[in-house]
C-alpha positions as CSV (number, residue, x, y, z in Angstrom):
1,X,70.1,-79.3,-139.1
2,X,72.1,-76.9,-140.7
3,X,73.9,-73.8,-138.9
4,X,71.3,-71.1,-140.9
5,X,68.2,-73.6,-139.8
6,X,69.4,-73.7,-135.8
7,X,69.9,-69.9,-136.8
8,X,66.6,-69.1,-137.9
9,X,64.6,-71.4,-134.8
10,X,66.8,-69.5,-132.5
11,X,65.1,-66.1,-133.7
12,X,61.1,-67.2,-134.1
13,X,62.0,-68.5,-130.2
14,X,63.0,-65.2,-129.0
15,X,60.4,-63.3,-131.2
16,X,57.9,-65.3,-129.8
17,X,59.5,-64.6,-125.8
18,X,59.1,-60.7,-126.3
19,X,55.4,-60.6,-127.3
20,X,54.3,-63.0,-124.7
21,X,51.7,-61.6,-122.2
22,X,51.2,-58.4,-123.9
23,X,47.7,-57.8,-125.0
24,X,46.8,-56.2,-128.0
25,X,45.0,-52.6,-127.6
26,X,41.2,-53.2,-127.8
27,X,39.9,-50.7,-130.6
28,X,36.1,-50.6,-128.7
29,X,35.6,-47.3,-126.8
30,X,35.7,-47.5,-122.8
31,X,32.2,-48.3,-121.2
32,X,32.4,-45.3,-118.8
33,X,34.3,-41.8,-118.9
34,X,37.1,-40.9,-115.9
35,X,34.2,-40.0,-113.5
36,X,32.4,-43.1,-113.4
37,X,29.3,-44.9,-115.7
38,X,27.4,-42.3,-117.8
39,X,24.1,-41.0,-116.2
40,X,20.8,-42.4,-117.1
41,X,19.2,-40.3,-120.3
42,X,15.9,-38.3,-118.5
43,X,12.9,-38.1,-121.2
44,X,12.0,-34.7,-123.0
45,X,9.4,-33.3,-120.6
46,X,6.3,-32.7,-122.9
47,X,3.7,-30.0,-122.4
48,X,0.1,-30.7,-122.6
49,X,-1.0,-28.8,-126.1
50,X,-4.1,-26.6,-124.6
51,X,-4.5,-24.4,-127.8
52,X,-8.0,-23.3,-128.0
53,X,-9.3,-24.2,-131.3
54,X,-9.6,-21.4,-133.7
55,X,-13.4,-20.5,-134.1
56,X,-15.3,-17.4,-134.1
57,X,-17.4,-16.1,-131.2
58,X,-20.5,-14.3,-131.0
59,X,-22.4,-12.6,-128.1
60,X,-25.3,-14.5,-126.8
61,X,-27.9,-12.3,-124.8
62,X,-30.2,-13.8,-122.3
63,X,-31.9,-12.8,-119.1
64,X,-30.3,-15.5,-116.1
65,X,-32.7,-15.5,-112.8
66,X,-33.7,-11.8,-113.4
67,X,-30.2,-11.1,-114.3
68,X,-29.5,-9.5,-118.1
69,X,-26.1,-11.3,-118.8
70,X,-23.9,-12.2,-122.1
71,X,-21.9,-14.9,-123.4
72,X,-19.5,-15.5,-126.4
73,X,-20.7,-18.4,-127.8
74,X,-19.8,-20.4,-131.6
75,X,-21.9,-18.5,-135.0
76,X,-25.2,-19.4,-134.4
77,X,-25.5,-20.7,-130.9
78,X,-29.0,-20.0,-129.0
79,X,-30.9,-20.2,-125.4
80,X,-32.6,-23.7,-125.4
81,X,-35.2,-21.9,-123.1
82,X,-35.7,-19.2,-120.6
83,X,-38.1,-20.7,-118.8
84,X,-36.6,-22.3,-116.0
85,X,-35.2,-19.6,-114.0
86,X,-32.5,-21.2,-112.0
87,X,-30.1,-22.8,-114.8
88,X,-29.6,-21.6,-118.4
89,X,-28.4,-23.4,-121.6
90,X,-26.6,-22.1,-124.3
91,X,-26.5,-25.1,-127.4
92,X,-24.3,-24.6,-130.4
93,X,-22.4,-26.6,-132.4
94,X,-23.8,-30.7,-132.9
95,X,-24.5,-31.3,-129.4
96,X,-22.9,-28.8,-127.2
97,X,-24.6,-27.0,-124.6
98,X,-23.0,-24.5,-121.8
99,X,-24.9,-25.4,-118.8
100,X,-24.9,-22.6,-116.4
101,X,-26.3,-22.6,-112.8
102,X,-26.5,-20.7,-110.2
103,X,-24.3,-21.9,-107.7
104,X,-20.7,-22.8,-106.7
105,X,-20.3,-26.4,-107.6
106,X,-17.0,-26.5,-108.8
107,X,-15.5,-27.7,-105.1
108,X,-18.2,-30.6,-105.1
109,X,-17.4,-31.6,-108.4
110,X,-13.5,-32.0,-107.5
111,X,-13.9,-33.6,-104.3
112,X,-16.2,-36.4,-106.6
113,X,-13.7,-36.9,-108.6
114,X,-10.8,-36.9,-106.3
115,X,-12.5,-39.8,-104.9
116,X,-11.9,-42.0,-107.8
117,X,-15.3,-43.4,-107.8
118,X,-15.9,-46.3,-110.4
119,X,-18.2,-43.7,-112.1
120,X,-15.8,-41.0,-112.1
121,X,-11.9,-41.9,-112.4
122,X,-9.8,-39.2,-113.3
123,X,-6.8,-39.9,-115.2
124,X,-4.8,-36.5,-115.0
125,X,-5.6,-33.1,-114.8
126,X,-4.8,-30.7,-117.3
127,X,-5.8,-27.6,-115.4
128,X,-6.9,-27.8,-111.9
129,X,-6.6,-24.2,-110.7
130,X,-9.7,-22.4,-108.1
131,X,-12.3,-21.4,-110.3
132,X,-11.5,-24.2,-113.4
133,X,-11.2,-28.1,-114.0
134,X,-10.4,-30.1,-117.3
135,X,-9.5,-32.9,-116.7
136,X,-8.8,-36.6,-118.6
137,X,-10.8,-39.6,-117.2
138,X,-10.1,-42.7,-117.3
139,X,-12.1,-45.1,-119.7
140,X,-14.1,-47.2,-117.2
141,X,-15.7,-43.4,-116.2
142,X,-19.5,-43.4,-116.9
143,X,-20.1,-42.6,-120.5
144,X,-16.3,-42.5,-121.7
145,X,-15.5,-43.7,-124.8
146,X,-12.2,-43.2,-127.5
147,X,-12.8,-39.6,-128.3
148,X,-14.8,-38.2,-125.0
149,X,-12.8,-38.6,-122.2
150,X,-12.1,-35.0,-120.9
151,X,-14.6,-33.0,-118.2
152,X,-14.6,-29.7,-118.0
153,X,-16.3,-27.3,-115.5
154,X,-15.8,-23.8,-114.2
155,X,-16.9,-21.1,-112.1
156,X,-17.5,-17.3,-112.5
157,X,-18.5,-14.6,-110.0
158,X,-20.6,-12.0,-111.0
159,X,-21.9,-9.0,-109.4
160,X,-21.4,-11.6,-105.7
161,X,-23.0,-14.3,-107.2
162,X,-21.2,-17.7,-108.2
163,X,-22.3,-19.3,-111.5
164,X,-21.0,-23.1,-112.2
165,X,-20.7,-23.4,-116.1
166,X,-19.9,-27.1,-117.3
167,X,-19.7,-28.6,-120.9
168,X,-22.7,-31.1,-121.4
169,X,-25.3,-32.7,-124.1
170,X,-28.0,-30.8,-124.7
171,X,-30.7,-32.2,-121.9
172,X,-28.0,-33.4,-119.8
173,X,-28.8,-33.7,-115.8
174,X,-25.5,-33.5,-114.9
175,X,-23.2,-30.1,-114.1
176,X,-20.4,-31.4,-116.8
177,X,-20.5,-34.6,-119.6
178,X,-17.5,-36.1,-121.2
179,X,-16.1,-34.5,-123.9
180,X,-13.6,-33.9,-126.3
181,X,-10.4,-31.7,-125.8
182,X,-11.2,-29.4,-128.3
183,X,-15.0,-28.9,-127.1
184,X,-13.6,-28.4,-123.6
185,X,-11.2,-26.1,-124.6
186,X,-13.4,-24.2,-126.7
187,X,-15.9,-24.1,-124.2
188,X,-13.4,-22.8,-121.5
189,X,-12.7,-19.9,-124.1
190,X,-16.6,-19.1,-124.3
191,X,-17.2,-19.5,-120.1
192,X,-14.1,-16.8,-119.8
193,X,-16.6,-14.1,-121.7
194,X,-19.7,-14.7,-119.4
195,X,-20.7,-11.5,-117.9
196,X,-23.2,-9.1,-116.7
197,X,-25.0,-7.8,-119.7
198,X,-24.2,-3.8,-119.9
199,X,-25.9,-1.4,-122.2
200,X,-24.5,-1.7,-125.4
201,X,-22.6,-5.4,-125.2
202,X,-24.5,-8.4,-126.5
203,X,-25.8,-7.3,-129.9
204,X,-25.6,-9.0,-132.8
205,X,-22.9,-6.6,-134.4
206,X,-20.4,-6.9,-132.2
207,X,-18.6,-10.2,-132.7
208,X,-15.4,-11.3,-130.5
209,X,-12.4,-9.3,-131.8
C-alpha cells in the first residue's frame, strides 16, 4: 500500500470516529408541547333546534264546561263536538287534534314517564319545565315508530282553573299520542294562545299577527 492509500484509510477512520453516536435530528414534530400531552378534543355542544314551524294561526271559538274560551289553531281547524262537557277537541291539519281537559294532569303524566315503563320510555327531554313536556321516547314506547316519537303535553291556568292540553289522533283516549317534532312544536305554539274568550277575540277576522 502506497503512502497516499495508508493516507486516505487513515482519514475515512477518523471521519467515521467523529460521527459515531450522534443521532441525526428527527424531522417529525414532538408528541406533546413543554406542559405535558395535549388535552383530549371536547365535542361541539349542539342545541336541540325547537323552531316552531312557520304556519298561520287562526282563532278557534268554543264554549269549554260553560266556559266561552279561544284558541289559535292551523287555517281551517274546527270543534269535533261540544257535547261532552268535560274535554274539548280541536282537529286540524291530517290527524291532529288538541285535546283539552279540565284538570291538571301534567304531574301524572311525568311521573309515568319518569318511571320508564315498557309502554312509556322516554329517551330525553327536550323541554321539561312546570306547566310543559316534550319529550323524545324511545322506540319500544307504545305506538312509536320512525317519524312519531315525541309527546307533548301542557297545562294552562285560566280564570283558577287548570286545563291539561296534549297533542293526540283524533278519537284518542289518551291525554297525549306520539308525534312528530314539528306537530308538537306547532301544537305547543297553539296551547300558548288558549284563553278565556273576551268580547271581541275569537272572530273570524282576526288572524294571529
Amino acid at each position: 500500500m502506497s503512502t497516499r492509500q495508508r493516507l486516505a484509510v487513515l482519514l475515512a477512520l477518523a471521519l467515521s470516529a467523529s460521527g459515531c453516536g450522534k443521532t441525526a435530528p428527527s424531522s417529525a414534530a414532538p408528541a406533546s408541547g413543554p406542559s405535558g400531552p395535549p388535552a383530549p378534543t371536547t365535542p361541539a355542544v349542539v342545541e336541540e333546534d325547537l323552531t316552531t314551524p312557520d304556519v298561520k294561526l287562526t282563532p278557534v271559538a268554543f264554549v269549554f264546561d260553560g266556559v266561552p274560551m279561544t284558541i289559535q289553531a292551523p287555517q281551517g281547524a274546527k270543534m269535533e263536538s261540544e257535547e261532552i262537557r268535560s274535554i274539548a277537541d280541536v282537529l286540524y291539519g291530517k290527524d291532529c287534534s288538541l285535546h283539552i281537559t279540565r284538570s291538571a294532569g301534567l304531574a301524572e303524566e311525568k311521573g309515568w314517564w319518569k318511571k320508564g315503563t315498557t309502554s312509556a320510555d322516554a329517551k330525553r327531554y327536550l323541554i321539561e319545565q312546570p306547566d310543559t313536556l316534550l319529550l323524545e321516547a324511545n322506540e319500544n314506547s307504545f305506538d312509536a315508530d320512525k317519524s312519531r316519537v315525541y309527546l307533548l303535553i301542557a297545562e294552562r291556568e285560566l280564570g283558577g282553573v287548570k286545563y291539561t292540553v296534549g297533542l293526540c289522533r283524533p278519537g284518542s283516549a289518551r291525554r297525549a299520542d306520539l308525534s312528530t317534532k314539528a306537530e308538537c312544536l306547532l301544537a305547543l305554539k297553539c296551547v300558548k294562545t288558549l284563553a278565556l274568550k273576551t268580547e271581541g277575540t275569537g272572530g273570524p277576522g282576526e288572524p294571529e299577527k
